[in-house]
Backbone of each chain as ProteinMPNN parsed JSONL, in Angstrom:
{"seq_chain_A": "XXXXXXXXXXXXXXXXXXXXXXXXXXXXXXXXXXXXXXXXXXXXXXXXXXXXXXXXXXXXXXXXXXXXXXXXXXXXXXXXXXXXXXXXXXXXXXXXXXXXXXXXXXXXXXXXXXXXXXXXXXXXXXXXXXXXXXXX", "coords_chain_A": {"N_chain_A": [[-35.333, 104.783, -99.194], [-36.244, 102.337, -97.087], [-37.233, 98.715, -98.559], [-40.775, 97.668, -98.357], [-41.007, 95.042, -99.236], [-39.84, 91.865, -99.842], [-38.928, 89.684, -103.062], [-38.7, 86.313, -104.118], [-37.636, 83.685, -106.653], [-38.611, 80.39, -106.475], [-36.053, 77.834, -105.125], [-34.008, 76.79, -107.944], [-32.754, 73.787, -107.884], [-34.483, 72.17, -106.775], [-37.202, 72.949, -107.094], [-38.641, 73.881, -104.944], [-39.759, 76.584, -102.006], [-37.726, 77.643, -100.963], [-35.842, 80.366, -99.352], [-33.108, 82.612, -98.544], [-31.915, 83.929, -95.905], [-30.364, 85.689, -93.069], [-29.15, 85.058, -90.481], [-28.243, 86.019, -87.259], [-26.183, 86.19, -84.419], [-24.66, 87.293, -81.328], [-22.833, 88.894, -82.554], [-21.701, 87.161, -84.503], [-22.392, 85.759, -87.685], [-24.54, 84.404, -90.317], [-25.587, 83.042, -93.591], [-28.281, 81.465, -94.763], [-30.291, 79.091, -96.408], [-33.392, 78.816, -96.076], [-36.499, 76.952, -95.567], [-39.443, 77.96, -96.607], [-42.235, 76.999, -94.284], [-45.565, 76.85, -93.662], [-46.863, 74.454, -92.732], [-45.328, 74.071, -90.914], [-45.322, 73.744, -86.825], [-42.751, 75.55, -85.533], [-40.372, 77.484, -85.964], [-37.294, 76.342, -87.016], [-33.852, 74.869, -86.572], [-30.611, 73.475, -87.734], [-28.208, 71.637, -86.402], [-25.302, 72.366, -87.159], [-25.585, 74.865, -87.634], [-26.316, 76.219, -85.742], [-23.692, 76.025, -84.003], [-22.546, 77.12, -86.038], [-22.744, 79.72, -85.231], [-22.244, 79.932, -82.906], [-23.682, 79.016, -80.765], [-24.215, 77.14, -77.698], [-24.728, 74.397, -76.708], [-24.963, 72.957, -74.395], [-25.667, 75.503, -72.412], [-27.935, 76.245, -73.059], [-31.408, 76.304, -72.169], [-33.939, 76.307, -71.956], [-35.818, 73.623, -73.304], [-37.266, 71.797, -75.901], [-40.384, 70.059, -77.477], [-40.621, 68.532, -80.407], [-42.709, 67.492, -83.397], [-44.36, 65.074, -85.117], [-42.709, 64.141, -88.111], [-39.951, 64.367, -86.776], [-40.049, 64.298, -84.303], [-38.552, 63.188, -82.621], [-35.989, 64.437, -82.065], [-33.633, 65.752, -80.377], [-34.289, 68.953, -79.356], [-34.092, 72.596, -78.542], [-34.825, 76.04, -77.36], [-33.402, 78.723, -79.181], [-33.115, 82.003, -79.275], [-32.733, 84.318, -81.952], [-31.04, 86.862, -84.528], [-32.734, 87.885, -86.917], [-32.158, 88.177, -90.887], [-33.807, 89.271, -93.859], [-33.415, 90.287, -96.851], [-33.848, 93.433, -97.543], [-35.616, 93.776, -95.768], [-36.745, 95.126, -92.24], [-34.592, 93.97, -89.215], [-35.61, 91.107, -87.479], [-36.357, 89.309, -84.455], [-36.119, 85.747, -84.173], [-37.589, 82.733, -82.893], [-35.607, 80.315, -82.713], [-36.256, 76.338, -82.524], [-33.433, 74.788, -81.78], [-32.47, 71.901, -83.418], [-30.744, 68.553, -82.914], [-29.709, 67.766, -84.55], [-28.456, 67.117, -87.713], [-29.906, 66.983, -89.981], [-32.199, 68.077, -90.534], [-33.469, 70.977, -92.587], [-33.121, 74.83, -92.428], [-35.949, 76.053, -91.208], [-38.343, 78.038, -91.557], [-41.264, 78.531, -89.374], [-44.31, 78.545, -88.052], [-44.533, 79.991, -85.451], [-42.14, 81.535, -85.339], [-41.801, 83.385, -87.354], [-43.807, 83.393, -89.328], [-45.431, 84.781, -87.835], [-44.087, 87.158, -87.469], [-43.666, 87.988, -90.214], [-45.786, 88.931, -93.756], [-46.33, 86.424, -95.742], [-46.317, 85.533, -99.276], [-46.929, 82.975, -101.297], [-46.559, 81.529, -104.308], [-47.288, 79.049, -106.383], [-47.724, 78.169, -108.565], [-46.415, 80.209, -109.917], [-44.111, 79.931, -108.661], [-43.04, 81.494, -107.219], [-42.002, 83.461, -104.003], [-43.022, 85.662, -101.812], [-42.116, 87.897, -99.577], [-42.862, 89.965, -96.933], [-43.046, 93.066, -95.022], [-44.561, 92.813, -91.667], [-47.953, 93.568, -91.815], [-47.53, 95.425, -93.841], [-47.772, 94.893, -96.5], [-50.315, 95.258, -97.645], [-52.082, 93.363, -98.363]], "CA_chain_A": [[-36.342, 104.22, -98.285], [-36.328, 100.748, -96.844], [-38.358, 98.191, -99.343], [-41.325, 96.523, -97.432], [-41.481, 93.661, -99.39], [-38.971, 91.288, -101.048], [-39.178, 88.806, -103.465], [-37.7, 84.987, -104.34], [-37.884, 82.907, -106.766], [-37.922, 79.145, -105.68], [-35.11, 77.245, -105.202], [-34.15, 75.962, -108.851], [-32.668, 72.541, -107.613], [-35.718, 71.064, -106.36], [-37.963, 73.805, -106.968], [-39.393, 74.331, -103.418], [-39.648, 77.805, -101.548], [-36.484, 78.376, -100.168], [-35.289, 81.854, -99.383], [-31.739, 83.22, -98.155], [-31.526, 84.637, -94.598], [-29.201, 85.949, -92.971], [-28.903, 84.788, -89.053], [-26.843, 86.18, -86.672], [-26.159, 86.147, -82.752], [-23.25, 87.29, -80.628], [-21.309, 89.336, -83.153], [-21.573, 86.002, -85.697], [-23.896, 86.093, -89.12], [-24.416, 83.415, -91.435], [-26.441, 83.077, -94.542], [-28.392, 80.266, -95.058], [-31.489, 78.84, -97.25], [-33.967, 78.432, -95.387], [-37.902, 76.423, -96.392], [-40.869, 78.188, -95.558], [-43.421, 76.158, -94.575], [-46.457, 77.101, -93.182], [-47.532, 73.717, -91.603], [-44.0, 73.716, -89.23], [-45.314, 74.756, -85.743], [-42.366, 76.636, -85.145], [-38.715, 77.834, -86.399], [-36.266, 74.625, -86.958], [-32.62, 75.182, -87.188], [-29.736, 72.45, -87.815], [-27.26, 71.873, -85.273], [-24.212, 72.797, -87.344], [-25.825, 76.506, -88.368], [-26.397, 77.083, -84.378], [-22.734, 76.534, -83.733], [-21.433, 78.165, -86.653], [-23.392, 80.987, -84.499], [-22.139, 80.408, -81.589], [-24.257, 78.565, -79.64], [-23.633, 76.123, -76.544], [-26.043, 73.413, -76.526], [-25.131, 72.692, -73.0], [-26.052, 76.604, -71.509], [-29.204, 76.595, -73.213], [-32.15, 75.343, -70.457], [-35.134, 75.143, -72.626], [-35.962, 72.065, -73.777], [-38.618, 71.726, -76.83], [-40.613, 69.086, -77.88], [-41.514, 68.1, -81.787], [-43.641, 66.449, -83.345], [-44.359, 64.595, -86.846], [-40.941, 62.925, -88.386], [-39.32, 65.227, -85.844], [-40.316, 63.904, -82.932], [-37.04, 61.786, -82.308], [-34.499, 65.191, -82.719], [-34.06, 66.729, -79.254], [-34.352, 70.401, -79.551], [-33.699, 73.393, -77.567], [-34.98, 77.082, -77.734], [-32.387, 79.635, -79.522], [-33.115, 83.549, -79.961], [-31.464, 84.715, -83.754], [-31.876, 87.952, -85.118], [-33.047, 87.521, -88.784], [-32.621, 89.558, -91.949], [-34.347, 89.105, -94.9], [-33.163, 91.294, -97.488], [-33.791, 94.995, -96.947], [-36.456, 94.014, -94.631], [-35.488, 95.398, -90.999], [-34.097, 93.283, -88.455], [-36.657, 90.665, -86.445], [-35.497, 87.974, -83.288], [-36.776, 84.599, -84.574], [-36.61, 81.983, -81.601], [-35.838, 78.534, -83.028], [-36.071, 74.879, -82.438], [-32.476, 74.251, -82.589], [-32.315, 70.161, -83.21], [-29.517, 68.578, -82.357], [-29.261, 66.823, -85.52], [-28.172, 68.002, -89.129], [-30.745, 66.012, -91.107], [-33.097, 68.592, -91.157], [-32.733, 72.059, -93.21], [-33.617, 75.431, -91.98], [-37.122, 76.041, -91.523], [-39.322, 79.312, -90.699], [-42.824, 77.619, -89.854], [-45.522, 79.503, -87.806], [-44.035, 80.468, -84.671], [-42.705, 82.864, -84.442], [-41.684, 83.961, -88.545], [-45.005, 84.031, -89.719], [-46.149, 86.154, -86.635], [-43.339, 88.659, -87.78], [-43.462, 88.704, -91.142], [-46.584, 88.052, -94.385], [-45.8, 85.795, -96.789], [-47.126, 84.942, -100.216], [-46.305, 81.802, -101.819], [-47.188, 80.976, -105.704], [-46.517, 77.675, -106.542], [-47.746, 77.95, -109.812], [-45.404, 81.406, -110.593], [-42.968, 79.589, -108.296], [-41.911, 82.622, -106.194], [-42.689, 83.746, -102.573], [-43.046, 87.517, -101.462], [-41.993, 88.241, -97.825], [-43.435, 91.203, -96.63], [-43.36, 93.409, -93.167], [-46.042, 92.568, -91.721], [-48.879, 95.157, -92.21], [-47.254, 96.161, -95.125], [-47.908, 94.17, -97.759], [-51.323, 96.112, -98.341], [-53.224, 92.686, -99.264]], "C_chain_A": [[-36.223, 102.687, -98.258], [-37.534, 99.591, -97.316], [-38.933, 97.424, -98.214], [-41.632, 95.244, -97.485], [-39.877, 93.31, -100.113], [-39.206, 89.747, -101.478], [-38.261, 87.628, -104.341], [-38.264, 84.102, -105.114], [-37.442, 81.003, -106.361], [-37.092, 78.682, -106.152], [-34.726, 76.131, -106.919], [-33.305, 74.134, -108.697], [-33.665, 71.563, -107.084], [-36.857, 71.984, -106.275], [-39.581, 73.926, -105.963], [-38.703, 76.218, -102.512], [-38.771, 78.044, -100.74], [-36.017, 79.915, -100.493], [-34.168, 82.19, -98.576], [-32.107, 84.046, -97.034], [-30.792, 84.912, -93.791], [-29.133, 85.801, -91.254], [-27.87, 85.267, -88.465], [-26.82, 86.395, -85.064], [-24.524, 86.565, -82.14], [-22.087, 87.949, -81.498], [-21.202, 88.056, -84.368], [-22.577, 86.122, -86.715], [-23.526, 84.944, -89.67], [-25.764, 83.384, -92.213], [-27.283, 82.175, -95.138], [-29.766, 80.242, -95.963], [-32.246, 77.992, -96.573], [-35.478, 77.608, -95.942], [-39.227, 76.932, -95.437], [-41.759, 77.51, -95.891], [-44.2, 76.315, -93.432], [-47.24, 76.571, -92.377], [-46.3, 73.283, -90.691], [-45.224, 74.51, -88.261], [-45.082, 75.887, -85.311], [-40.946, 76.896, -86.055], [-37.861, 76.487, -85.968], [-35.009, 74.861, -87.476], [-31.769, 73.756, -86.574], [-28.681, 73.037, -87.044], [-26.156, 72.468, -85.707], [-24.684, 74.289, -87.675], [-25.994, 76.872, -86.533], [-24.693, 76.912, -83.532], [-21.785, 77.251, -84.471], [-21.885, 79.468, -85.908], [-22.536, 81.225, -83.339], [-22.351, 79.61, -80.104], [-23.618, 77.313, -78.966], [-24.572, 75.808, -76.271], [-26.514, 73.083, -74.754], [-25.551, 74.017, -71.979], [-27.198, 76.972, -71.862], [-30.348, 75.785, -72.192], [-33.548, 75.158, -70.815], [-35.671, 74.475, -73.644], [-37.077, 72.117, -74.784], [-38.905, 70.564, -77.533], [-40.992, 69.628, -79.292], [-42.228, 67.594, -81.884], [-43.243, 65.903, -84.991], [-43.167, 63.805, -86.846], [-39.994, 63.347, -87.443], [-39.161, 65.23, -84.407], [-38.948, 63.258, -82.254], [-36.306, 62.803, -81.987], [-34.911, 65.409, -81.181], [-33.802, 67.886, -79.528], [-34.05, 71.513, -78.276], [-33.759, 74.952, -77.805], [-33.548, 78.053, -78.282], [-33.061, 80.694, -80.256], [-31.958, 83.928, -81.288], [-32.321, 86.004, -83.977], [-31.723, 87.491, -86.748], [-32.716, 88.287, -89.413], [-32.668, 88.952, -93.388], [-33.986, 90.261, -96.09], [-33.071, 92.466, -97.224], [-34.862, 94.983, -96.026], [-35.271, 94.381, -93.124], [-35.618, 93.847, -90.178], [-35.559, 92.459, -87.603], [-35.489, 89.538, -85.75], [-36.805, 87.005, -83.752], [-36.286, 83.509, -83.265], [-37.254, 80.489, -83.034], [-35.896, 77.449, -82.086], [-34.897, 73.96, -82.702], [-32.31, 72.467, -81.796], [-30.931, 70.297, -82.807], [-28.977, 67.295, -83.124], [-29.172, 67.527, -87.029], [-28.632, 67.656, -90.53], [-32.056, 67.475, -91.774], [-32.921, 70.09, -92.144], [-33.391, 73.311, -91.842], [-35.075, 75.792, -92.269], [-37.971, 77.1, -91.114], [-40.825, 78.762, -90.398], [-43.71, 79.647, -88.693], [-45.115, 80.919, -86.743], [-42.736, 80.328, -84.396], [-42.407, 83.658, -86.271], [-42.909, 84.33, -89.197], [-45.753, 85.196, -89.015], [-45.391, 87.863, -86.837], [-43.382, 89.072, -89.584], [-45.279, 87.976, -92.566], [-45.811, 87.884, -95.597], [-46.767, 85.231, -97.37], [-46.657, 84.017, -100.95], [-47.087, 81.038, -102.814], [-46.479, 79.942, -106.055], [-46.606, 77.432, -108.021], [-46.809, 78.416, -110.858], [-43.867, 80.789, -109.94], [-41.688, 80.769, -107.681], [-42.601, 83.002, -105.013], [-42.752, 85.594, -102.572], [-42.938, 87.231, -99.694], [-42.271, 89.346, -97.47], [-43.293, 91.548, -95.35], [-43.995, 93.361, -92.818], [-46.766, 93.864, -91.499], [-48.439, 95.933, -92.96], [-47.32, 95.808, -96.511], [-49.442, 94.557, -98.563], [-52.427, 94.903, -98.783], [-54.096, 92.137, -97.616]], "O_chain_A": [[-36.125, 101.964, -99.249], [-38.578, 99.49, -96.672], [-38.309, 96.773, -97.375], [-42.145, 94.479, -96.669], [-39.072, 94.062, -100.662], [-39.532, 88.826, -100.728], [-37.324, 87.937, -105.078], [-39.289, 83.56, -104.7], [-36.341, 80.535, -106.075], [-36.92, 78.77, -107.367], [-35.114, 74.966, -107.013], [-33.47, 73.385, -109.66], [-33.545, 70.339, -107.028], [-37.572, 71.804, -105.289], [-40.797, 74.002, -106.141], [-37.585, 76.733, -102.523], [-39.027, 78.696, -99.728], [-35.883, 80.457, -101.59], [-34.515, 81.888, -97.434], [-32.738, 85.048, -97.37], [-30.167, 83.863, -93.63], [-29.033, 86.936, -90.789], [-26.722, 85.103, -88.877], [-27.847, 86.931, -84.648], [-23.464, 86.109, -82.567], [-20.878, 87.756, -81.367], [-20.348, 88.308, -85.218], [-23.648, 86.656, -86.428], [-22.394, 84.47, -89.576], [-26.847, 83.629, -91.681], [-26.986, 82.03, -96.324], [-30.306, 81.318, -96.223], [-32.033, 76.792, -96.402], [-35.501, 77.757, -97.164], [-39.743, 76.629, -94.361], [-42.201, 77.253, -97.011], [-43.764, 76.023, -92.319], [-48.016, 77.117, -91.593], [-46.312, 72.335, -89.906], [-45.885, 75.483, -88.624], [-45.796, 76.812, -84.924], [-40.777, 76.083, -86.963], [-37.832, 75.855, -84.912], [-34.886, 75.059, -88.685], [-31.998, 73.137, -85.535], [-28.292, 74.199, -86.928], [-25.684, 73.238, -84.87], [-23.722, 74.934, -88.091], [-25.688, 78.023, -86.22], [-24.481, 77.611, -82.541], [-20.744, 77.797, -84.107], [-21.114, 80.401, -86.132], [-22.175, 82.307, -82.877], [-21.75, 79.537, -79.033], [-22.744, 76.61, -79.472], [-25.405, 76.498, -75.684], [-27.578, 73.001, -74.14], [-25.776, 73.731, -70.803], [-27.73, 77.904, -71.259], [-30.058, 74.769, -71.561], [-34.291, 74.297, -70.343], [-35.91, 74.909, -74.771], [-38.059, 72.65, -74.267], [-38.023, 69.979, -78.162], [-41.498, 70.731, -79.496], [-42.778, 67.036, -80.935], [-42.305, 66.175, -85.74], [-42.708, 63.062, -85.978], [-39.074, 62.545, -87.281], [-38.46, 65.868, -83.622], [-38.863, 62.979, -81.058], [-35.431, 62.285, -81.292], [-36.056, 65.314, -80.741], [-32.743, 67.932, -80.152], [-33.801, 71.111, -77.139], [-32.8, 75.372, -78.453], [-32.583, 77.946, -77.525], [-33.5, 80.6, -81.402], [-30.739, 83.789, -81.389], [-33.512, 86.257, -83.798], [-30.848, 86.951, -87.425], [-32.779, 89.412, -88.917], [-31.776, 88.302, -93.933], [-34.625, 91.296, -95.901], [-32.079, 92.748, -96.551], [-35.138, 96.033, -95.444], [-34.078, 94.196, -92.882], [-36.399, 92.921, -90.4], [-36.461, 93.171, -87.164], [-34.407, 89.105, -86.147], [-38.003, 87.287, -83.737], [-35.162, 83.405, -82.774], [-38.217, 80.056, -83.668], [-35.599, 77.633, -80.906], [-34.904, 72.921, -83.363], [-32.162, 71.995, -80.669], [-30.207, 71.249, -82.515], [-28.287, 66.335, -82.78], [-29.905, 68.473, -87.319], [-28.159, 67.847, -91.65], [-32.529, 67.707, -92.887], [-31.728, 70.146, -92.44], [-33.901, 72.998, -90.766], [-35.454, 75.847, -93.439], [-38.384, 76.894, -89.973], [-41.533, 78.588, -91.39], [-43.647, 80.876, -88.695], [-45.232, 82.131, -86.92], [-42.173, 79.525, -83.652], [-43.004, 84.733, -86.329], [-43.078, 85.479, -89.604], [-46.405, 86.149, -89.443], [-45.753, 89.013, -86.588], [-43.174, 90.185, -90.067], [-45.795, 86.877, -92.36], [-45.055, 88.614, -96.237], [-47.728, 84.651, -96.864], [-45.581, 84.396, -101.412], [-47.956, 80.204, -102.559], [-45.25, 79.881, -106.056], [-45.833, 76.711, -108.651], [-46.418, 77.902, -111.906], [-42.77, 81.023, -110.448], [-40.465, 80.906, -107.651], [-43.825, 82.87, -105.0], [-42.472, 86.419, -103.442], [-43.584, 86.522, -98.922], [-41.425, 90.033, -98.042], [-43.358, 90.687, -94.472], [-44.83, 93.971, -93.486], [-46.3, 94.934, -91.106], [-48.784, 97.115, -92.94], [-46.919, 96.467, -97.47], [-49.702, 94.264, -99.73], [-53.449, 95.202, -99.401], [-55.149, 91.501, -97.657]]}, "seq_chain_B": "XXXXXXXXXXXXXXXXXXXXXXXXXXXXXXXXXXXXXXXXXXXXXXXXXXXXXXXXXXXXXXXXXXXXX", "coords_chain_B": {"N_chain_B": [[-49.872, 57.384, -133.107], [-52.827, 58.373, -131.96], [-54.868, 60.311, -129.581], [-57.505, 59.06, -129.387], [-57.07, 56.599, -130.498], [-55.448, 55.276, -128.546], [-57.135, 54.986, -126.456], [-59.008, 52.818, -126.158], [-57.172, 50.584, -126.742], [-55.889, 50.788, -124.25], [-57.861, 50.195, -122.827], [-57.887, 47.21, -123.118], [-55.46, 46.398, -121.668], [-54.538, 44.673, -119.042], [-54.91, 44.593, -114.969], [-52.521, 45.496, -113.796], [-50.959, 46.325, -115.718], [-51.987, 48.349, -116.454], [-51.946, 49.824, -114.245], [-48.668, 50.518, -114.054], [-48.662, 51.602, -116.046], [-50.043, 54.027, -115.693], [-48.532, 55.0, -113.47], [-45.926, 55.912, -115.226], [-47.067, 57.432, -116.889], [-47.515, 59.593, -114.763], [-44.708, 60.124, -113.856], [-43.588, 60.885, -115.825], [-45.06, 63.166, -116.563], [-44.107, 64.989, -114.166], [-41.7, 64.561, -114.621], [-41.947, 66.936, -117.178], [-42.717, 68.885, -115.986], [-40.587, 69.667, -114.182], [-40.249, 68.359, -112.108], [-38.479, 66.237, -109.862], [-39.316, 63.548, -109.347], [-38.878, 60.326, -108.063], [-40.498, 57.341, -108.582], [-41.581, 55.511, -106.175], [-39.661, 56.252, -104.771], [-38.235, 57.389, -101.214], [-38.975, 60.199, -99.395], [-38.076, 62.774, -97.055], [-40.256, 64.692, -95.305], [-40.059, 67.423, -93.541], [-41.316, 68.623, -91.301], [-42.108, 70.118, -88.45], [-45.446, 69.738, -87.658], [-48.431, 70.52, -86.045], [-47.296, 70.972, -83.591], [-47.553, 72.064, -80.799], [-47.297, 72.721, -78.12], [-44.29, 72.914, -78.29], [-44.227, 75.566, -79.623], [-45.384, 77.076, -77.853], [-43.655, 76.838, -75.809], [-41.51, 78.234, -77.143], [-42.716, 80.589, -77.737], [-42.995, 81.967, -75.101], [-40.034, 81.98, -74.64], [-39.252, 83.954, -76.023], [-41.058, 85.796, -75.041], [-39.762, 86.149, -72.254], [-36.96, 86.683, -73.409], [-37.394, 89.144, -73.722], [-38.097, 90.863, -71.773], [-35.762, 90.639, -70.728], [-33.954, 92.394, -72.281]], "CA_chain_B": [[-51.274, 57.246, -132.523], [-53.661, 59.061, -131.297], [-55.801, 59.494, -128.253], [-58.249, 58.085, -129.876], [-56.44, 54.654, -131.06], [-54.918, 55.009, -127.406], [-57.975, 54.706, -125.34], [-59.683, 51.712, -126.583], [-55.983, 49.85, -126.278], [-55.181, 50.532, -122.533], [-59.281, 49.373, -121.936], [-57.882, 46.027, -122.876], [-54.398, 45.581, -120.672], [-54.673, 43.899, -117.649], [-55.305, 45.989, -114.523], [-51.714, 45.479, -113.487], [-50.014, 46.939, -116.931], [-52.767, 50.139, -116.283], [-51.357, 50.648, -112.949], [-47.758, 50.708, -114.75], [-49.17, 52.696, -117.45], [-50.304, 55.204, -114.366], [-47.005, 55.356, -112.798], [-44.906, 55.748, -116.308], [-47.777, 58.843, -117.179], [-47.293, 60.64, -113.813], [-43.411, 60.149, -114.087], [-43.483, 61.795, -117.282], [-45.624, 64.858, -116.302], [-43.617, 65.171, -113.495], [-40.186, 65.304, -115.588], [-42.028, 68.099, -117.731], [-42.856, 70.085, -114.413], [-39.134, 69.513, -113.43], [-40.123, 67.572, -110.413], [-37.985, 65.261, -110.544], [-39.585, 62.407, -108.463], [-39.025, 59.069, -108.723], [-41.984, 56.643, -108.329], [-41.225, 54.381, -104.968], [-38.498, 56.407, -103.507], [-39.02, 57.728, -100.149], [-38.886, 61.661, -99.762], [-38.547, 63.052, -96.105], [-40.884, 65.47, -95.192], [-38.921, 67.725, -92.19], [-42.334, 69.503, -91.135], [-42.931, 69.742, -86.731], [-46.461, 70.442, -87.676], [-49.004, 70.273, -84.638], [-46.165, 71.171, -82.608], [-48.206, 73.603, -79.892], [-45.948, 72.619, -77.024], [-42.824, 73.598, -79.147], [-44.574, 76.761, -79.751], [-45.487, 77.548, -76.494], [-42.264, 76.985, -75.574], [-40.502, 79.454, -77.776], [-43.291, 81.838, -76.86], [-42.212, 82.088, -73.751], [-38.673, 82.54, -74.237], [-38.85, 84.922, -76.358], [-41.138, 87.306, -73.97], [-38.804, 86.447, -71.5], [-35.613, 87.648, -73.484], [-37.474, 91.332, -74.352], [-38.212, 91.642, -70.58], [-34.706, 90.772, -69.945], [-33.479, 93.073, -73.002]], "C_chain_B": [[-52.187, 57.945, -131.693], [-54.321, 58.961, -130.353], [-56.567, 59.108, -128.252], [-58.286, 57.067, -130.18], [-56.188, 54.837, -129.805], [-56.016, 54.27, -126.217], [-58.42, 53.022, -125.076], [-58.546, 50.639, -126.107], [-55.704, 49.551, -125.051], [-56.5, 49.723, -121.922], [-58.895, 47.56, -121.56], [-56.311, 45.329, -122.106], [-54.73, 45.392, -119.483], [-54.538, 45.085, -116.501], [-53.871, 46.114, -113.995], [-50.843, 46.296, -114.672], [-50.709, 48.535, -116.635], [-51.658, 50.543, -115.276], [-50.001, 51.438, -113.201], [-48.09, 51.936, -115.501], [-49.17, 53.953, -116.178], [-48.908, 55.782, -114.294], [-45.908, 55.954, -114.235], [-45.747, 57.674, -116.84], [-47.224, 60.204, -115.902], [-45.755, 60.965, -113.559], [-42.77, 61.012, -114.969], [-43.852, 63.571, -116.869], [-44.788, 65.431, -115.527], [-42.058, 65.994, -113.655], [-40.731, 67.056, -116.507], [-42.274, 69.313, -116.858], [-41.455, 70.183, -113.763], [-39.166, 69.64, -112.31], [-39.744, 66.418, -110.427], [-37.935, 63.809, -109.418], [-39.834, 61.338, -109.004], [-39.98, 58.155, -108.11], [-40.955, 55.62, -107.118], [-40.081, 55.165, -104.263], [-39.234, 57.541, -102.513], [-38.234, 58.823, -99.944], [-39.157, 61.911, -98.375], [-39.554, 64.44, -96.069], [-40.401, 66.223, -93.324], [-40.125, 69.054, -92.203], [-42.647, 69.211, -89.45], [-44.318, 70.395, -87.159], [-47.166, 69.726, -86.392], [-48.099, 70.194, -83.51], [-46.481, 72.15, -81.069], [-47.517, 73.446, -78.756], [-44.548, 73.252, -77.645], [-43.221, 75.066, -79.055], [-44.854, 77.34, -78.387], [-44.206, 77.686, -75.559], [-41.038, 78.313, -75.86], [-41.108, 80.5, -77.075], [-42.736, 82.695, -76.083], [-40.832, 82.475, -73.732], [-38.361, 83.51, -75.139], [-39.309, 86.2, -75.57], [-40.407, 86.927, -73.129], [-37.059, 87.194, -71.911], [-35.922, 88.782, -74.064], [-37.774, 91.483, -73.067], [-36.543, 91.777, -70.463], [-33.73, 91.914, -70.813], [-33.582, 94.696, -72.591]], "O_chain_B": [[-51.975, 57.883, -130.481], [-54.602, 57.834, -129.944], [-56.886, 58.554, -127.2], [-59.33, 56.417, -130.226], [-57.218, 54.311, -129.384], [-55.796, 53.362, -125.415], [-58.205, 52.29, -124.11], [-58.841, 49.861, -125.199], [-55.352, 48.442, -124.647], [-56.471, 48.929, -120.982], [-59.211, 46.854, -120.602], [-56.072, 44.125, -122.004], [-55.362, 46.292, -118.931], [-54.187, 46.229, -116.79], [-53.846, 47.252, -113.525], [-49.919, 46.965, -114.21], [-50.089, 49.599, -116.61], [-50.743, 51.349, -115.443], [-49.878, 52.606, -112.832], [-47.662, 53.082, -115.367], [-48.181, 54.646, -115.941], [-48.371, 56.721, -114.882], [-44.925, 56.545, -113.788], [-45.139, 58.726, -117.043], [-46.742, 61.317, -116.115], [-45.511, 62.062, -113.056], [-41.729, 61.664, -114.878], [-43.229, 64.633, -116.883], [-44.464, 66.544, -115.941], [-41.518, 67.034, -113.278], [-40.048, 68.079, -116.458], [-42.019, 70.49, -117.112], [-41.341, 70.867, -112.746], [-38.611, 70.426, -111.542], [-40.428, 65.511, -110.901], [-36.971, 63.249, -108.896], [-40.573, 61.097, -109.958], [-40.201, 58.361, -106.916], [-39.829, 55.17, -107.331], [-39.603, 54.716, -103.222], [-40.216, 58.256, -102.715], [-37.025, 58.766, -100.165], [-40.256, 61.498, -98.005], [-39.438, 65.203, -97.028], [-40.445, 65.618, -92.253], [-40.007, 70.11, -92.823], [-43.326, 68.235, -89.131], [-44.378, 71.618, -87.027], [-46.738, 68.724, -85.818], [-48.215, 69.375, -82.599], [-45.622, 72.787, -80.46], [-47.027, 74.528, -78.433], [-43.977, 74.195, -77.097], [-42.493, 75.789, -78.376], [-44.177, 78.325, -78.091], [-43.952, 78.579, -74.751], [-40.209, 78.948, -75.209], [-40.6, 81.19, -76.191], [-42.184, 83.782, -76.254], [-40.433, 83.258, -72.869], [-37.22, 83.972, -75.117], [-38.652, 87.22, -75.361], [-39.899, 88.035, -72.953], [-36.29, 87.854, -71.212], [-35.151, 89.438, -74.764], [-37.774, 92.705, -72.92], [-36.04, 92.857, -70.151], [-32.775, 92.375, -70.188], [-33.086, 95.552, -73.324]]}, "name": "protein", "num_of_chains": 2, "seq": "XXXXXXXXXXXXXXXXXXXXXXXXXXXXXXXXXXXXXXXXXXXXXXXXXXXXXXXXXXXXXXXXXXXXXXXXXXXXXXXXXXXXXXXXXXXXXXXXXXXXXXXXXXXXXXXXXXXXXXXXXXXXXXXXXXXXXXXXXXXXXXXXXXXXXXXXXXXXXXXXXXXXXXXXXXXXXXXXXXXXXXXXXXXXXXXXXXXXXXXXXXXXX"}
């Protein structure tokens, strides 16, 4: 049976909540470490992880504004299907910048809307859950 | 020395050596939490928060690529 939850402890180099995801579009996958954070807006991906994908900055057509330190990057919507461990498959649309300063980022919209997440800072591990399955 | 000989001591350094003192305490705790931040350096913070245009944005293109799916 397919587990509904899985769990990470944080990143031991700078011990912040990064978790391993696995992106992929077009027949391409890549694995990256991503930072969930709960006060992003939306999904924020670095320009070199959307062409190791695939993508063509110039055939994408919409345009997204930032905000905060972020405000400066220009951005540009990109559909990814996600996978989180043995969770199943979700389409995450990012904010792909068009600069390689920032990391990957799951914020509100649209990762939180697909999946719940618990995040102990004290135990220093997250839980990702399907959503409506995490029972809390 | 104790925190008892300690207290009385820092009452009498200047408020400029406290502040030090501050910074040298929270530096410390910090190392034992293995956060390893250094006092004055500047740490980006890569957060679009209040982004509701961004979001509205995606929104949108994502119900548009499950109609078009």
């Amino acid at each position: 049976m397919t587990p509904s939850v899985e769990h990470f402890a944080y990143r031991q180099r700078d011990l912040l909540p990064f978790i391993p995801i696995e992106l992929s579009r077009a027949g391409r996958s890549s694995v990256v470490d991503a930072l969930v954070d709960s006060g992003a807006s939306v999904n924020v991906l670095p320009y070199r992880v959307g062409l190791l994908l695939g993508a063509d900055w110039d055939e994408l057509n919409v345009s997204v504004t930032l905000s905060g330190n972020m405000a400066s990057e220009a951005a540009k919507g990109l559909i990814l299907t996600a996978k989180i461990g043995q969770l199943p498959s979700v389409r995450l649309a990012f904010a792909w910048c068009r600069s390689d300063s920032v990391p990957v980022i799951p914020g509100q919209t649209n990762f939180f809307q697909e999946f719940d997440v618990f995040i102990s800072g004290s135990r220093r591990f997250i839980e990702v859950a399907q959503k409506n399955q995490s029972g809390r | 020395m104790s925190y008892d000989e300690l207290v009385p001591q820092i009452a009498l350094l200047p408020r400029q050596d406290k502040l030090r003192l501050l910074q040298v305490i929270a530096s410390d705790l910090a190392h034992e939490e293995g956060l390893e931040l250094v006092p004055g350096e500047t740490y980006p913070v890569w957060s679009p928060f209040d982004a509701g245009q961004a979001s509205e944005s995606l929104l949108q293109l994502l119900s548009q690529d499950e109609g078009d799916s």
